[in-house]
C-alpha positions, 0 to 999 in steps of 0.5 A: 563513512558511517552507516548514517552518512552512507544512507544519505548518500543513498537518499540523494542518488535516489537508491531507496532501498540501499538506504533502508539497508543502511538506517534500519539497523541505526532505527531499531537501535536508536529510535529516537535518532537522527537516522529516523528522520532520514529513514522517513525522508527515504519513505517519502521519497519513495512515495511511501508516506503512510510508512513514513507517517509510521517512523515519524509518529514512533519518533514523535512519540518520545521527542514530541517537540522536534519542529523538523520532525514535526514538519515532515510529518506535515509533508507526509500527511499533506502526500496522503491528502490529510489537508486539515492534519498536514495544516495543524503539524505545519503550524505547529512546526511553524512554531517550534522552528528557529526559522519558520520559512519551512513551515510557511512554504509547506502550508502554501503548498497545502493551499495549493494542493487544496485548489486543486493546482499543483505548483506547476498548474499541471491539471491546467494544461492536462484537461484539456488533454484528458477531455480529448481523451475521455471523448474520445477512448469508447470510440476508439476501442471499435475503431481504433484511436485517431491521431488526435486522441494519440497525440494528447495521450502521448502529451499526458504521458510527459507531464507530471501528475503532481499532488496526490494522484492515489486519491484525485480522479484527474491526477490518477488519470495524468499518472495513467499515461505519465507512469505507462511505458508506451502512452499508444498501448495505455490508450488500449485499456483506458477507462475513464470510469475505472480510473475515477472509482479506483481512485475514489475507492482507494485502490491506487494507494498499494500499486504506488506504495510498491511503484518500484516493483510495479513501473513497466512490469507484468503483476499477478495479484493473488488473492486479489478480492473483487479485482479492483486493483487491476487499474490501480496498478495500470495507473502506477505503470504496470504493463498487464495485470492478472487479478486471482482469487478462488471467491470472485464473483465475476458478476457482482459491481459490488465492491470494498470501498478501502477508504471508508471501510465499506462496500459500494457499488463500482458501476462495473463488474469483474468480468465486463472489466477483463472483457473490455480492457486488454491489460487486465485479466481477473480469473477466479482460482487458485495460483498453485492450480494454475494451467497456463505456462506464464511468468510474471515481474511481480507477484502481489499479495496485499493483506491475502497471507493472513487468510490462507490455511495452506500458506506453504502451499501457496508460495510453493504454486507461486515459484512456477510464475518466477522470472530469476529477477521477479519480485514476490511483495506481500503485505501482510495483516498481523493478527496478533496486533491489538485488534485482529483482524480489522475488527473495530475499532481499529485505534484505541482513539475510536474505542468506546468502552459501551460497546460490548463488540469493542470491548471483546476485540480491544487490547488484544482481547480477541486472543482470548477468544479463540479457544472458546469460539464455534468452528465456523467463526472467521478467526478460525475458518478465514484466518490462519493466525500465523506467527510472524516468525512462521511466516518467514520461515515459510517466506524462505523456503522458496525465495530469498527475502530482500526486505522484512519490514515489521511495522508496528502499531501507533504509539498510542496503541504500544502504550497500551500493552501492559505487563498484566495484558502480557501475562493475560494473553500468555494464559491462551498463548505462552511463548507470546512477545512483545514483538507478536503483540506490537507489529500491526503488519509486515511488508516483504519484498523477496525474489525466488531462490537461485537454484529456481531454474525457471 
């Protein structure tokens, strides 16, 4: 059997990272090849469809007429709740497809996913349910829940949430109780609130990316930010989460809003979240100088590696919280990519050479800036400007990696790393690759060393 047929065995009986083991090397030889379209197929499975939209538009990028692709592509983009993308890529595959039934099944769904019903018209039966739920769960946190506000949460919890439930407030509330492991326990950190503005400020969308490590596990999320994602990763089946950063501010409502890139208000600050809900624990410090004698399934770092000046450090403070069998997930920025940092713009489609900002940053001209910045300038105080191959080698000090994804920048973004853009860079950096310039993030998934005796 080959490595290609074994990876589709291993999509099918649903073992998804047997079959990133099994098509990765086939992708980076070939990318371009059947096992490409496998590969995203295995992210969106895994309800990962941005990786996804990543493998494919690389794949799309030199077979640009490959209906299949194309209509995946749709599918992906319609998991994300891009309607208006998922609808052009459906047509369009509609019309590069010797038989369009596909197509036309997909922009069906999209249809469907737009009026607000699933295929199953889950959120008819579920609201009802939820109102019961909503009206009930203030009340039940002085006195305890009747049987009624039981019965409709355990009802919740076996139905499926259907559709894109990072970003649709009703779906997040569904999964809420369908991902919780004991429905009479979720009831205890319910908020009806929390669950609406997480979903509207995007902090359900990495609880689900790494689901497989987050369903019925303890997480620790170190460097955590505001503390927003602690419902998120209650709404994607985490029994208890502990949100840590050195800067929280505990009194602020004030958070970032991932989906526009801004900040909002959430109507609800850090500390009335950990005073209020009994999963959810948010203390401001340090992992490494942590007190307390706790494990944890899970350890969490999104977009927090980048930021740490004494990265050893850390993954050093972080063995002491391992289980044998916890997972260490990070997803990392890389700040060698072609703008930073999340500096604007962030795709050169959005560049605008008028701007002086977007002229400094773009094309890897923040690389060039360094030297000549004032010590207080946030690439040098907020950022460490790690190297890929140093964050590894760091990575593997203290846990056994089991997953070192590097995912590169858009198609349109590589297409923009020139020879003399190369050169350039080299004149601050010299030993910088291809590689350095073209990966945008990192995601890792590692368990602590054998030899760590608890």
């Amino acid at each position: 059997m080959t490595s290609l047929e074994a990876g589709r065995e291993a999509l099918a009986r649903g073992d998804h990272d047997e079959a990133r083991r099994l098509l990765m090397p086939l992708v980076e030889e070939t990318p371009a090849g059947p096992a490409t379209i496998v590969l995203a197929r295995v992210e969106l499975a895994a309800a990962r469809p941005d990786v996804a939209l990543t493998v494919l538009d690389a794949f799309l990028g030199e077979r640009p007429h490959h209906g299949g692709a194309t209509l995946l592509r749709a599918r992906a983009k319609l998991a994300t709740g891009d309607f208006r993308g998922a609808r052009i890529d459906a047509e369009t595959a509609a019309a590069l497809l010797p038989d369009p039934a596909a197509a036309g099944r997909v922009l069906t769904r999209i249809d469907k996913v737009r009026a607000g019903r699933s295929d199953t018209d889950v959120l008819a039966e579920a609201r009802p349910l939820l109102a019961v739920v909503d009206a009930g769960y203030l009340e039940a946190r002085r006195s305890g829940p009747t049987d009624v506000l039981r019965r409709a949460a355990r009802e919740l919890s076996a139905m499926d949430p259907g559709g894109d439930w990072t970003a649709d407030p009703e779906r997040a509330k569904v999964a809420y109780f369908s991902n919780a492991t004991d429905p009479d326990e979720a009831l205890r950190s319910y908020d009806a609130h929390l669950i609406e503005v997480s979903a509207e400020f995007g902090y359900i969308t990495w609880p689900r990316r790494i689901q497989e490590h987050v369903r019925g596990r303890s997480v620790i999320d170190v460097g955590c930010g505001f503390g927003g994602f602690g419902m998120g990763f209650l709404v994607a089946g985490a029994t208890s989460y502990l949100g840590l950063d050195p800067a929280m501010d505990l009194e602020t409502s004030d958070a970032k809003n991932k989906r526009i890139r801004s900040w909002s208000d959430m109507g609800v600050t850090p500390r009335e979240i950990a005073e209020t809900l009994p999963a959810i624990r948010l203390v401001r410090g340090k992992s490494e100088d942590l007190s307390f004698d706790e494990t944890f399934d899970t350890i969490s770092l999104h977009n927090v590696t980048e930021h740490l000046q004494e990265l050893d450090r850390v993954f050093a403070g972080l063995v002491p919280l391992c289980k044998p069998d916890t997972k260490l997930v990070f997803h990392h920025h890389n700040f060698y990519c072609w703008n930073g940092h999340h500096d604007a713009p962030n795709q050169p489609e959005q560049l605008d050479e008028s701007l002086w900002i977007h002229r400094q940053i773009a094309d890897w001209r923040h690389i060039d800036l360094v030297p000549s910045l004032p010590p207080y300038h946030q690439y040098l105080t907020d950022l460490n400007r790690i190297r890929l191959d140093e964050l590894r080698a760091i990575t593997e000090r203290y846990f056994e990696v089991e997953r070192w994804e590097e995912i590169p920048s858009s198609p349109s973004t590589i297409a923009r790393l020139t020879p003399e853009i190369l050169d350039r860079v080299r004149q601050t950096v010299p030993d910088l690759t291809e590689r350095d310039l073209s990966v945008n993030v990192v995601l890792a998934v590692a368990s602590p060393k054998t030899d760590h005796d608890g």
